[in-house]
C-alpha positions as CSV (number, residue, x, y, z in Angstrom):
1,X,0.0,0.0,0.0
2,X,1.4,3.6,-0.5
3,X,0.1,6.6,0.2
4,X,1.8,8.8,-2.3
5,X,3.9,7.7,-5.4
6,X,6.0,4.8,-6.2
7,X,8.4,3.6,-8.3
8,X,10.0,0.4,-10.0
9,X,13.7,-0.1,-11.5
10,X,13.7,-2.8,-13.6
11,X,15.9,-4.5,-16.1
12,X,14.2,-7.0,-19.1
13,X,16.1,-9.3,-21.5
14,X,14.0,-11.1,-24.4
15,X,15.3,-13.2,-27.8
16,X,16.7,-11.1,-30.2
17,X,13.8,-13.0,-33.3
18,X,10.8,-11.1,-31.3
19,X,9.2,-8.9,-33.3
20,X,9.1,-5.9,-31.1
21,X,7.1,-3.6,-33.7
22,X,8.7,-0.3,-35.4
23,X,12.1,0.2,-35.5
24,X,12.9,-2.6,-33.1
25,X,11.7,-0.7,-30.1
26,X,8.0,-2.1,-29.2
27,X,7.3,-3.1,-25.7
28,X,8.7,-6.4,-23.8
29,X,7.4,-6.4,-20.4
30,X,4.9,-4.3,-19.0
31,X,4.2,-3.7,-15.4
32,X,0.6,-2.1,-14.4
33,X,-1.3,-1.4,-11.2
34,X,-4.3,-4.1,-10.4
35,X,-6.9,-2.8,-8.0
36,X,-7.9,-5.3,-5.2
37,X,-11.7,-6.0,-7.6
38,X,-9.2,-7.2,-10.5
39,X,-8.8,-3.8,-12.7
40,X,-6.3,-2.3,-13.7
41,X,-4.9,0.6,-12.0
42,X,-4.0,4.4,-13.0
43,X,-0.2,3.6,-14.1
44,X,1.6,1.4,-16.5
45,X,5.1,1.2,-17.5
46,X,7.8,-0.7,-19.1
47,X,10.8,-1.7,-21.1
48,X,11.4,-1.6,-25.2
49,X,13.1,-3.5,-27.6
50,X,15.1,-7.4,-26.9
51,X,16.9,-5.8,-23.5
52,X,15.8,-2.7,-21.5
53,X,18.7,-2.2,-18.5
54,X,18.9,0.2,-16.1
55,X,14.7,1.5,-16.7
56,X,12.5,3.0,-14.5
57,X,9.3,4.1,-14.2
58,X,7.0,6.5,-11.8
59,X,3.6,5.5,-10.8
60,X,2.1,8.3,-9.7
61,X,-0.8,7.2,-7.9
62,X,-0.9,6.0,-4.7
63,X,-2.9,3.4,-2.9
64,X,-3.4,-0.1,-2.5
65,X,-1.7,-2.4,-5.5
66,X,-1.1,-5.6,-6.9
67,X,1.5,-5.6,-9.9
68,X,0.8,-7.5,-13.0
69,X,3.8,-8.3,-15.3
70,X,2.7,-8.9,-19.1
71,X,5.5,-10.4,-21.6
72,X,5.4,-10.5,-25.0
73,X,7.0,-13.7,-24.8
74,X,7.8,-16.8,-21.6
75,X,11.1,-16.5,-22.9
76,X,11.9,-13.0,-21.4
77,X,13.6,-12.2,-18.3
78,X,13.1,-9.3,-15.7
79,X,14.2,-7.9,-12.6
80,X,12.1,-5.6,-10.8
81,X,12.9,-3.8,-7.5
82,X,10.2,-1.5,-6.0
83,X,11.0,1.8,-4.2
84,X,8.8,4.1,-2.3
85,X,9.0,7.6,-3.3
């Protein structure tokens, strides 16, 4: 639960043969906000391309979370830390 903002680092890694969309950049992992009924929260971030390292994202709502991870593939890989702001 926060009462304020919040914010993840995180670091993805994916197979280069993905099709990430234009220019090689489309999403890999995305990390949203699930609200305790089962929607999806105010924020949303995540990485681009085959790798993302080093990323970071604010969510500026606070209040009382789950986080969902999405991947574009089972393949991928991430790290996520989460820090209160």
């Amino acid at each position: 639960m926060t009462s304020n903002n919040w914010q993840l680092g995180f670091a993805t890694t994916c197979p280069n043969e993905l099709d990430y969309g234009a220019s090689g950049m489309g999403p890999n992992v995305t990390f949203n906000e699930v609200l305790i009924g089962g929607a999806l929260g105010p924020d949303s971030t995540g990485g681009a391309g085959p790798w993302t390292d080093r990323a970071g994202g604010v969510m500026a709502n606070g209040g009382n979370y789950q986080l969902q991870v999405t991947s574009i593939d089972p393949r991928c890989r991430w790290h996520v830390a989460i820090y209160p702001s």
